[in-house]
Chimera marker file (.cmm) of the C-alpha trace (Angstrom):
<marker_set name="trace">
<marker id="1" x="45.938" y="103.146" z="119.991" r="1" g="1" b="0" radius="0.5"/>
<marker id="2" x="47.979" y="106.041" z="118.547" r="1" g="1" b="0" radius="0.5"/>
<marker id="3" x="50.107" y="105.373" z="114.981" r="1" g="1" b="0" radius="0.5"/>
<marker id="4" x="53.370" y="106.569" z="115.014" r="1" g="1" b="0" radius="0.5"/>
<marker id="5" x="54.652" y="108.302" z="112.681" r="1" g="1" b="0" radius="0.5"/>
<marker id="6" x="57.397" y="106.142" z="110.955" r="1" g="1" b="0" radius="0.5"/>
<marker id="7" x="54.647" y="103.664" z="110.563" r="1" g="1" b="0" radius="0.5"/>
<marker id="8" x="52.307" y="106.456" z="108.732" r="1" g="1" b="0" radius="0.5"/>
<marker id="9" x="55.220" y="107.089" z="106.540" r="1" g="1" b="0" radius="0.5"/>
<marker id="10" x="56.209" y="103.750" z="105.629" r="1" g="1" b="0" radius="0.5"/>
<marker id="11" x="52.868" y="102.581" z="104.780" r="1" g="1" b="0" radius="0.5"/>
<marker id="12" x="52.375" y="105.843" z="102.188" r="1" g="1" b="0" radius="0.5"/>
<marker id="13" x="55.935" y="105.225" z="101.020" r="1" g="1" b="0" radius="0.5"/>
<marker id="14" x="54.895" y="101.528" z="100.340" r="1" g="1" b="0" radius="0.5"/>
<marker id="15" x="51.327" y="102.444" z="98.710" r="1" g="1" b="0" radius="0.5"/>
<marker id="16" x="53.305" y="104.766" z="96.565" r="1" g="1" b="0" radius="0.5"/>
<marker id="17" x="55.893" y="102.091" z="95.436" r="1" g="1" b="0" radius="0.5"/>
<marker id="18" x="52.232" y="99.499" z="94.758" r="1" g="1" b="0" radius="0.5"/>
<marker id="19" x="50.196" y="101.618" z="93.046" r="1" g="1" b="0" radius="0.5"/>
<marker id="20" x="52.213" y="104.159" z="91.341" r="1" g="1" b="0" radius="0.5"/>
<marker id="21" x="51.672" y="108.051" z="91.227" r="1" g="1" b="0" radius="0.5"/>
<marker id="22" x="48.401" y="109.045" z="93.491" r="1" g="1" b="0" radius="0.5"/>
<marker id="23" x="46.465" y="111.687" z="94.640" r="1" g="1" b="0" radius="0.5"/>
<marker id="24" x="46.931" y="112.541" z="98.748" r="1" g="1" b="0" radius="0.5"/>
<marker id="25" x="43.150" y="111.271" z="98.879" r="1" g="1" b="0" radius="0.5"/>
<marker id="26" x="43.322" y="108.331" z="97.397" r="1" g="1" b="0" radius="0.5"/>
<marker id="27" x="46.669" y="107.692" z="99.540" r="1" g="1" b="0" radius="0.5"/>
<marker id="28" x="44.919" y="108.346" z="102.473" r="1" g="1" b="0" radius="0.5"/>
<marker id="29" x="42.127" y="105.678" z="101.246" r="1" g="1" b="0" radius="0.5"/>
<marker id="30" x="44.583" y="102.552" z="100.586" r="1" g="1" b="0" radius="0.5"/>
<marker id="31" x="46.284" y="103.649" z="104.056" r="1" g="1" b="0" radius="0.5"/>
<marker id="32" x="43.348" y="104.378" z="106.224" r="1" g="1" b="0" radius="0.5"/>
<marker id="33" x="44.333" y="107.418" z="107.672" r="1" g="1" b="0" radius="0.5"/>
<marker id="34" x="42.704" y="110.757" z="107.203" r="1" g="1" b="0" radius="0.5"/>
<marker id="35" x="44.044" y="113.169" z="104.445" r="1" g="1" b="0" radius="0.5"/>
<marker id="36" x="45.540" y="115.844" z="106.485" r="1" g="1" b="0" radius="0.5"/>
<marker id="37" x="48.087" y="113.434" z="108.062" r="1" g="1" b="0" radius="0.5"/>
<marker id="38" x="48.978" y="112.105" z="105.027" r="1" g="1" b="0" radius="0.5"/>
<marker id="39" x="49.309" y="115.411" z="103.467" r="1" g="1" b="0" radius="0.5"/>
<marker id="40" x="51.868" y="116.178" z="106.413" r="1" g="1" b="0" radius="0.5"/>
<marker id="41" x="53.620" y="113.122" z="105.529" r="1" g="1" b="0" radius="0.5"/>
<marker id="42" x="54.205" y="113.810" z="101.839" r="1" g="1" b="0" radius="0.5"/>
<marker id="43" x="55.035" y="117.630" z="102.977" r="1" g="1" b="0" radius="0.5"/>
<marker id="44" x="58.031" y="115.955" z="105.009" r="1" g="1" b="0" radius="0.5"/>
<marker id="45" x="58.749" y="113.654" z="102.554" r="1" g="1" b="0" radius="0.5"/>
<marker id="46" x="59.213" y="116.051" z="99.720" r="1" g="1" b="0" radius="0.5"/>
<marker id="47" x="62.238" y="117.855" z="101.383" r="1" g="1" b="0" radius="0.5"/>
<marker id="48" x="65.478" y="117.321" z="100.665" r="1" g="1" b="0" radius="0.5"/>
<marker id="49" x="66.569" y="117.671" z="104.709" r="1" g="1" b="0" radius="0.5"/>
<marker id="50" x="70.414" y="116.228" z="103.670" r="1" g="1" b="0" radius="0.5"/>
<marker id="51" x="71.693" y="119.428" z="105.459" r="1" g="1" b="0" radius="0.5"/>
<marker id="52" x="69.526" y="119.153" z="108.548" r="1" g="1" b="0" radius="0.5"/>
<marker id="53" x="70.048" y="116.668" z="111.286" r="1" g="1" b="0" radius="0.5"/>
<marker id="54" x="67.719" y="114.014" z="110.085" r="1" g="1" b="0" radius="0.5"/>
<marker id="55" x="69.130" y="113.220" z="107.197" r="1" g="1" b="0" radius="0.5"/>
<marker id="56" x="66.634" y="112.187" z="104.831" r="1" g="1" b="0" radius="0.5"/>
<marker id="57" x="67.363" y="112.704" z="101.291" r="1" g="1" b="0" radius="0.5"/>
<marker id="58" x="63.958" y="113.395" z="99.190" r="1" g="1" b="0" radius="0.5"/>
<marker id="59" x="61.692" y="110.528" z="98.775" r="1" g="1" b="0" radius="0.5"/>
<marker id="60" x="58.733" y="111.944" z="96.847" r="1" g="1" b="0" radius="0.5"/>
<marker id="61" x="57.767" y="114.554" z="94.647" r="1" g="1" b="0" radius="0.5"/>
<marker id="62" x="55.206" y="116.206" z="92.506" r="1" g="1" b="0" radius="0.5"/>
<marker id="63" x="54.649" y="113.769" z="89.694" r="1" g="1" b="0" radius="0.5"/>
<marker id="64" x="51.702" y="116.118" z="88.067" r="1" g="1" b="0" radius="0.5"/>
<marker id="65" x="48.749" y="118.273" z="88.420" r="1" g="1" b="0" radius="0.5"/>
<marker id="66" x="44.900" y="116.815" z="87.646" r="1" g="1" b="0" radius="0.5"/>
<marker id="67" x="41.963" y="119.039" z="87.954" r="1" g="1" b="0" radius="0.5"/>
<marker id="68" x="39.142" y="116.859" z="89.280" r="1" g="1" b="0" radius="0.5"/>
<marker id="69" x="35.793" y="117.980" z="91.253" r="1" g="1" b="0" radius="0.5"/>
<marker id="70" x="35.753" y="117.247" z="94.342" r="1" g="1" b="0" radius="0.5"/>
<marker id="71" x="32.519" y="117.429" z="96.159" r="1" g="1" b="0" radius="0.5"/>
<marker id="72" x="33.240" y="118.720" z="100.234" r="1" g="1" b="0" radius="0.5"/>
<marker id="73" x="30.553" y="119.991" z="102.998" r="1" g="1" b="0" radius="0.5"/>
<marker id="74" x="27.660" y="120.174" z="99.540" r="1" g="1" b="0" radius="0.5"/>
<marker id="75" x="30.143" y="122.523" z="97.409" r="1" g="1" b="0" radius="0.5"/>
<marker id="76" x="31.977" y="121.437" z="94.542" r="1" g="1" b="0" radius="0.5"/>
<marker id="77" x="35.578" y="122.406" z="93.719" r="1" g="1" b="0" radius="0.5"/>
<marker id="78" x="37.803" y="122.357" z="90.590" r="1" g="1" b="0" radius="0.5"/>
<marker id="79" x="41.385" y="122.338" z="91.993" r="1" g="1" b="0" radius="0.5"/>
<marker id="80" x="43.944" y="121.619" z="90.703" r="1" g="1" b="0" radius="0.5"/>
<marker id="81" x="45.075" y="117.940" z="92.797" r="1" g="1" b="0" radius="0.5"/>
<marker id="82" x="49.028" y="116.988" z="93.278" r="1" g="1" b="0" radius="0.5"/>
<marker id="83" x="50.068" y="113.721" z="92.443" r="1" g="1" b="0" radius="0.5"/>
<marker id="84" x="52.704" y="112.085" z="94.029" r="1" g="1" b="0" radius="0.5"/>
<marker id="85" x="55.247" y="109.556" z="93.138" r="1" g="1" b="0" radius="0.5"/>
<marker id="86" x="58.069" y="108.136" z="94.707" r="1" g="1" b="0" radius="0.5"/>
<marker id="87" x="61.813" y="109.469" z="93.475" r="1" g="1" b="0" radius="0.5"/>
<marker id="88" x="64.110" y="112.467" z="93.806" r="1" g="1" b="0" radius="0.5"/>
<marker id="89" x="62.931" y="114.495" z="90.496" r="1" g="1" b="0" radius="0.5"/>
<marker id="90" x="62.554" y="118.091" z="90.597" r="1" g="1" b="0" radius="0.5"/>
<marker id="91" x="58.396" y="119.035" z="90.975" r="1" g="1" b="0" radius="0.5"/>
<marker id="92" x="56.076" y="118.991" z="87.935" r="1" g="1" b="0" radius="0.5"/>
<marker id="93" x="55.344" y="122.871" z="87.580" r="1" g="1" b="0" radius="0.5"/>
<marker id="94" x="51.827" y="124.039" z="89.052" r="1" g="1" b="0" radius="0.5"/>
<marker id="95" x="49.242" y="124.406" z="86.021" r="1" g="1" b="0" radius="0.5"/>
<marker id="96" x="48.295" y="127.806" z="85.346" r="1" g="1" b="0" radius="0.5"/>
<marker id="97" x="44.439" y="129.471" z="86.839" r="1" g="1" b="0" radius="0.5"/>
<marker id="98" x="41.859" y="129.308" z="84.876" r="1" g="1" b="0" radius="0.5"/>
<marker id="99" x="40.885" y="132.346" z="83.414" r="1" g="1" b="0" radius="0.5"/>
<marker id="100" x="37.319" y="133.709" z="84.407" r="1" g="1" b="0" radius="0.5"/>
<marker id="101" x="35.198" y="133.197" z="81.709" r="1" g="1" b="0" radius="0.5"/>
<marker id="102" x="35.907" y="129.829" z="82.548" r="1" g="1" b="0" radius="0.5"/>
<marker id="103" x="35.177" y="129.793" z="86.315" r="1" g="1" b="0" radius="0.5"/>
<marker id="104" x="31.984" y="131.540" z="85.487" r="1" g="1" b="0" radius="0.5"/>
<marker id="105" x="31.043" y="129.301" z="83.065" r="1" g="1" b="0" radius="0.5"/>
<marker id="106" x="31.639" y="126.668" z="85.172" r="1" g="1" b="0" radius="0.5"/>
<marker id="107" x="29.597" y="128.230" z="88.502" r="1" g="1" b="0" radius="0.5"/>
<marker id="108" x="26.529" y="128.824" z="85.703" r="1" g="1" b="0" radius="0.5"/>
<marker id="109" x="26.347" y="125.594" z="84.762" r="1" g="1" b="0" radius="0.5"/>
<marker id="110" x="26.568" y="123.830" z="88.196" r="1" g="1" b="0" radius="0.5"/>
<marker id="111" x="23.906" y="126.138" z="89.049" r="1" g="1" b="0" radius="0.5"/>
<marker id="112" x="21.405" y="124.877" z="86.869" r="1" g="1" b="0" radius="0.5"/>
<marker id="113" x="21.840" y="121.558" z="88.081" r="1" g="1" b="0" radius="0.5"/>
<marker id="114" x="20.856" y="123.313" z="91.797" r="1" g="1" b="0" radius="0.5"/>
<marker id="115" x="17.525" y="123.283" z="93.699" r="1" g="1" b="0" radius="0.5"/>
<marker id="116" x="17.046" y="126.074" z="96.319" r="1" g="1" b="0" radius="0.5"/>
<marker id="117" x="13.993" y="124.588" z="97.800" r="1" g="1" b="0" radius="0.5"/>
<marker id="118" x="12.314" y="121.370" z="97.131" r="1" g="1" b="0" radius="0.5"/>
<marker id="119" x="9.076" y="123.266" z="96.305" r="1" g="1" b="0" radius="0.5"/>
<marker id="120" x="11.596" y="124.295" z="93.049" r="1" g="1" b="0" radius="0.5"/>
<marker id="121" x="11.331" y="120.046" z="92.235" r="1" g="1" b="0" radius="0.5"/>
<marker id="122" x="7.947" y="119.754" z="92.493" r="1" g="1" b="0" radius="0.5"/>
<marker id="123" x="7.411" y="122.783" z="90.119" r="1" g="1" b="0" radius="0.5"/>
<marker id="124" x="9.713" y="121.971" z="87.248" r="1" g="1" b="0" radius="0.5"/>
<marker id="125" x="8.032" y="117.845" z="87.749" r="1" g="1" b="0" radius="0.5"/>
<marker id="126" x="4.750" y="119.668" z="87.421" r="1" g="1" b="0" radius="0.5"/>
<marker id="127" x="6.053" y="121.103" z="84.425" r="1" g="1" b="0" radius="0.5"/>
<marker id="128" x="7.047" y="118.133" z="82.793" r="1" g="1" b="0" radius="0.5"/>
<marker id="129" x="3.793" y="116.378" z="83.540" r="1" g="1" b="0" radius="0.5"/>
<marker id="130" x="2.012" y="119.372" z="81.749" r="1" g="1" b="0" radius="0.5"/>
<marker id="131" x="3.744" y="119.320" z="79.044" r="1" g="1" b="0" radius="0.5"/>
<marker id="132" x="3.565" y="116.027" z="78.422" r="1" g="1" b="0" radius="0.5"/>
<marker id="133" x="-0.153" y="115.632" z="78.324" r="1" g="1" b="0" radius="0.5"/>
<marker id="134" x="-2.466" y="117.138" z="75.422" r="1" g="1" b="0" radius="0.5"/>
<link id1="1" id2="2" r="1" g="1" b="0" radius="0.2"/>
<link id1="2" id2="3" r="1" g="1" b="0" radius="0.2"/>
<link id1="3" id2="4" r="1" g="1" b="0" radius="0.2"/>
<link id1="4" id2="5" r="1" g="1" b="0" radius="0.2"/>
<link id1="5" id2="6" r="1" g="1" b="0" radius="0.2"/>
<link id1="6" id2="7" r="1" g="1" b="0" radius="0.2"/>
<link id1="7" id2="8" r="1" g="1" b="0" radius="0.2"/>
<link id1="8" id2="9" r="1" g="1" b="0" radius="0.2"/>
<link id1="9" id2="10" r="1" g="1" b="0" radius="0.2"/>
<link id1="10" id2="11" r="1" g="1" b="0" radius="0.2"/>
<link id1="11" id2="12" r="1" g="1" b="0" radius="0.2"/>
<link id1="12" id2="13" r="1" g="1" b="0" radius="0.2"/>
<link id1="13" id2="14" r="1" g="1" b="0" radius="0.2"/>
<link id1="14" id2="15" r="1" g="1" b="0" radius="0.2"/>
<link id1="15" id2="16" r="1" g="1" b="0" radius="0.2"/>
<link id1="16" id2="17" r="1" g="1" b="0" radius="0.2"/>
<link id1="17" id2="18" r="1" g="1" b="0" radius="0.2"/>
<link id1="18" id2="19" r="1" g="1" b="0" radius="0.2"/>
<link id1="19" id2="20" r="1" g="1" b="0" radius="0.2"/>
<link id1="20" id2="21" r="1" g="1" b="0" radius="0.2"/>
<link id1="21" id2="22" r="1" g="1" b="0" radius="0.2"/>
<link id1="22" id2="23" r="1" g="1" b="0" radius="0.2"/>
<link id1="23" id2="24" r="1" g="1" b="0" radius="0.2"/>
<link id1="24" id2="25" r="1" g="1" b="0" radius="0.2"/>
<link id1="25" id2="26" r="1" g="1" b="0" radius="0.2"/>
<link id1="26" id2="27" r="1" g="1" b="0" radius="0.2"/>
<link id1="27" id2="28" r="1" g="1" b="0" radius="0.2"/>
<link id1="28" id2="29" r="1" g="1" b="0" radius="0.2"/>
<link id1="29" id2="30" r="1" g="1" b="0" radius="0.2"/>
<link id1="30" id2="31" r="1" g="1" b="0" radius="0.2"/>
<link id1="31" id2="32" r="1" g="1" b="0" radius="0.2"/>
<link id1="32" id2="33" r="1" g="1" b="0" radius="0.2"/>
<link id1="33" id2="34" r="1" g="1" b="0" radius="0.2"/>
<link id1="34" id2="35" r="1" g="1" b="0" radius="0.2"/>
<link id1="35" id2="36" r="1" g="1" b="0" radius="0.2"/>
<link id1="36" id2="37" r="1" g="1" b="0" radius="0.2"/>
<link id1="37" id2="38" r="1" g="1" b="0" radius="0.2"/>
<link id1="38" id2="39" r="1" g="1" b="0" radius="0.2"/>
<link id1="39" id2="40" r="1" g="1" b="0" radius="0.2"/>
<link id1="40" id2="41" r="1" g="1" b="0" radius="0.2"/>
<link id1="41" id2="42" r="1" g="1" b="0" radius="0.2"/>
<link id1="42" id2="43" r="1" g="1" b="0" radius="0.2"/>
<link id1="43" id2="44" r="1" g="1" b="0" radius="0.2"/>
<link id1="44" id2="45" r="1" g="1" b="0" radius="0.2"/>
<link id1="45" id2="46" r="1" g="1" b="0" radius="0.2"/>
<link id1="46" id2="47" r="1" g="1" b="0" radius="0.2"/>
<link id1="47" id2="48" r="1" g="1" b="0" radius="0.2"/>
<link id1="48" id2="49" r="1" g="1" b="0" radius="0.2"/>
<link id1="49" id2="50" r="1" g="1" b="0" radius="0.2"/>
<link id1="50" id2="51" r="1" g="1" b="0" radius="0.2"/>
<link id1="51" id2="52" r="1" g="1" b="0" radius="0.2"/>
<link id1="52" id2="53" r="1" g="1" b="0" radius="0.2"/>
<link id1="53" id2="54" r="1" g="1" b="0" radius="0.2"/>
<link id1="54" id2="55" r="1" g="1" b="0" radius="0.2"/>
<link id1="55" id2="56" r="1" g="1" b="0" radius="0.2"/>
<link id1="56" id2="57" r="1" g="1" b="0" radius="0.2"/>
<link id1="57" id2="58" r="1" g="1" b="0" radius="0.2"/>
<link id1="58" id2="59" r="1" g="1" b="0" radius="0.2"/>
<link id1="59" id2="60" r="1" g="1" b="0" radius="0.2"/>
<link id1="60" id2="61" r="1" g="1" b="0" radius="0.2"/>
<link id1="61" id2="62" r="1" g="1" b="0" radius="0.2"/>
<link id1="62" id2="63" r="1" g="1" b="0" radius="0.2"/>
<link id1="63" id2="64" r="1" g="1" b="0" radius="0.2"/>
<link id1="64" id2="65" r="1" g="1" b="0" radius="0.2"/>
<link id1="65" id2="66" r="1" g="1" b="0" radius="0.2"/>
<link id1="66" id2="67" r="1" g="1" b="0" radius="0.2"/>
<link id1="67" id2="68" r="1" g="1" b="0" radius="0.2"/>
<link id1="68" id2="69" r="1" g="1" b="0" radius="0.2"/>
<link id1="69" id2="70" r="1" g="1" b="0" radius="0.2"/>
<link id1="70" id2="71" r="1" g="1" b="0" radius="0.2"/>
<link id1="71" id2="72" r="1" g="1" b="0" radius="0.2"/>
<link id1="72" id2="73" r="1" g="1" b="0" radius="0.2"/>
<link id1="73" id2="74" r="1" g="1" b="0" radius="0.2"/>
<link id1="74" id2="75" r="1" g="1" b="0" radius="0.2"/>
<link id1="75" id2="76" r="1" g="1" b="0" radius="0.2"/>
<link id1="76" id2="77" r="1" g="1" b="0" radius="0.2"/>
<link id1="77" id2="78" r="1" g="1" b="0" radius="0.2"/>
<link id1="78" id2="79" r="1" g="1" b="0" radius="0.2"/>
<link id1="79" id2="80" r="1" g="1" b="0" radius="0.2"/>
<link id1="80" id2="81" r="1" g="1" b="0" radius="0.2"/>
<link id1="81" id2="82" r="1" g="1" b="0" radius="0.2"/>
<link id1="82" id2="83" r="1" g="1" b="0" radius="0.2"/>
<link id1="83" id2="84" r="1" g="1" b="0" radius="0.2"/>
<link id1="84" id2="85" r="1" g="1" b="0" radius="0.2"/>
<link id1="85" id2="86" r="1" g="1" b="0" radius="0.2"/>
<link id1="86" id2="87" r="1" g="1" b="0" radius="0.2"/>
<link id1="87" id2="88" r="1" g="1" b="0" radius="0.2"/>
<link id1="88" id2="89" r="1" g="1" b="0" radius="0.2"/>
<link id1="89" id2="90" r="1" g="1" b="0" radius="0.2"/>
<link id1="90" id2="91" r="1" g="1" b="0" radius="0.2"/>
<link id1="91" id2="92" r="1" g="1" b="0" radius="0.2"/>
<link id1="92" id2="93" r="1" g="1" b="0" radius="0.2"/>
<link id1="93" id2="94" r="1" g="1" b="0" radius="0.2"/>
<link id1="94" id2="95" r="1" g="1" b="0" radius="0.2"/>
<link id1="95" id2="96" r="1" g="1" b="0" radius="0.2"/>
<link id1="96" id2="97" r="1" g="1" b="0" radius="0.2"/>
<link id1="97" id2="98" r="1" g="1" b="0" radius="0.2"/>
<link id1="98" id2="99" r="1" g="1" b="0" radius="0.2"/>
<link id1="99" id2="100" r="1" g="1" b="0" radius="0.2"/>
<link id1="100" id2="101" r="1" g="1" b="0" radius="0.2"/>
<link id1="101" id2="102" r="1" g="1" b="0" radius="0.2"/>
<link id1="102" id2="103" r="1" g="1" b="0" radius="0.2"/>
<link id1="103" id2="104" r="1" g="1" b="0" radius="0.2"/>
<link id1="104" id2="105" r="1" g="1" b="0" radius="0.2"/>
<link id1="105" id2="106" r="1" g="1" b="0" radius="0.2"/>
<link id1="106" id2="107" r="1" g="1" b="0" radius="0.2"/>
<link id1="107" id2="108" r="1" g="1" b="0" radius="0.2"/>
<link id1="108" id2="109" r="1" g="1" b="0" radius="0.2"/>
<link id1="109" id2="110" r="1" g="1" b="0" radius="0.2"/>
<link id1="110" id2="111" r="1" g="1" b="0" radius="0.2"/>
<link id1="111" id2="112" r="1" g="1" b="0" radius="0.2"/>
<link id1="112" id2="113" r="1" g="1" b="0" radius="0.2"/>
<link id1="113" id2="114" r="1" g="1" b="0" radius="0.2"/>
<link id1="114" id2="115" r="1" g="1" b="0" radius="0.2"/>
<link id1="115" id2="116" r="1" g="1" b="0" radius="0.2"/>
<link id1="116" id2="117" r="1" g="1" b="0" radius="0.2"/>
<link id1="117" id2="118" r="1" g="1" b="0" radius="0.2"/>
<link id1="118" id2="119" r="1" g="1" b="0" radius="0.2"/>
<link id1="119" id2="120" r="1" g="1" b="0" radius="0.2"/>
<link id1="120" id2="121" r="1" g="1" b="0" radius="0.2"/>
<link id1="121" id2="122" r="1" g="1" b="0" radius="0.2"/>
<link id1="122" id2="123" r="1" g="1" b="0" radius="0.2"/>
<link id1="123" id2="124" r="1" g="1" b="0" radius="0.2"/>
<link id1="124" id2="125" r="1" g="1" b="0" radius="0.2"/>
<link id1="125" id2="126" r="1" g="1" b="0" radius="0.2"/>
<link id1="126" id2="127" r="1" g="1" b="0" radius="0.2"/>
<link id1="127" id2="128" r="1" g="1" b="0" radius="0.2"/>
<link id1="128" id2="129" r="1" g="1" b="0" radius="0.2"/>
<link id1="129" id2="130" r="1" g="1" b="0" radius="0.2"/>
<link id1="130" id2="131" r="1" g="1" b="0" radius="0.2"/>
<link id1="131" id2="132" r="1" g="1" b="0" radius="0.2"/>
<link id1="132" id2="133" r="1" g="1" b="0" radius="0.2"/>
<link id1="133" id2="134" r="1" g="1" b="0" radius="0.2"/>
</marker_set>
């Protein structure tokens, strides 16, 4: 059965007045619908449309900006994540990029932590066990 969309929006707007600020995917968690239509929700919602024929004053905006990891499709991210809260305040202002020697050292490290092959496991456990022993 298909959700319409004053429902969609009424259940973000009332996870956003119980829990406080939140992330779109942690919205779209406590709702149970998936991210992209909440994402469209919180688009529509951040307007201020008082000029167009709907009416609708703003309802939510950019509370701030965390930087978490989020693992997608066996790649890891580090971008920057909106949270959202309910009011009319202006948007929190989008943090700055990181510079590159950051990113880099970022993509080295999360590449030692990588295996290309599991023949690459069984080497560096063989390693340990040699080392181990006298």
């Amino acid at each position: 059965m298909a959700v319409r969309y004053g429902e969609i929006t009424d259940k973000v707007l009332e996870a956003l007045r119980d829990f406080g600020p939140m992330t779109a995917r942690e919205i779209s968690v406590e709702v149970g619908v998936h991210v992209d239509t909440v994402s469209m929700v919180l688009t529509r919602c951040r307007r201020d449309n008082t000029k167009k024929r709907s009416k609708q004053p703003k309802r939510v905006y950019i509370y701030s900006y965390t930087r978490t990891a989020l693992v997608e499709h066996e790649r890891t991210r580090d971008n920057p994540c909106m949270v959202f809260a309910l009011g009319k305040k202006p948007d929190a202002k989008k943090p700055p990029r990181q510079n590159n020697a950051v990113r880099c050292r970022k993509k080295r490290a999360n590449a030692l932590g990588r295996v290309s092959s599991i023949f690459s496991i069984g080497a560096r456990d063989m390693n340990v066990l040699t080392r181990d022993t006298p």
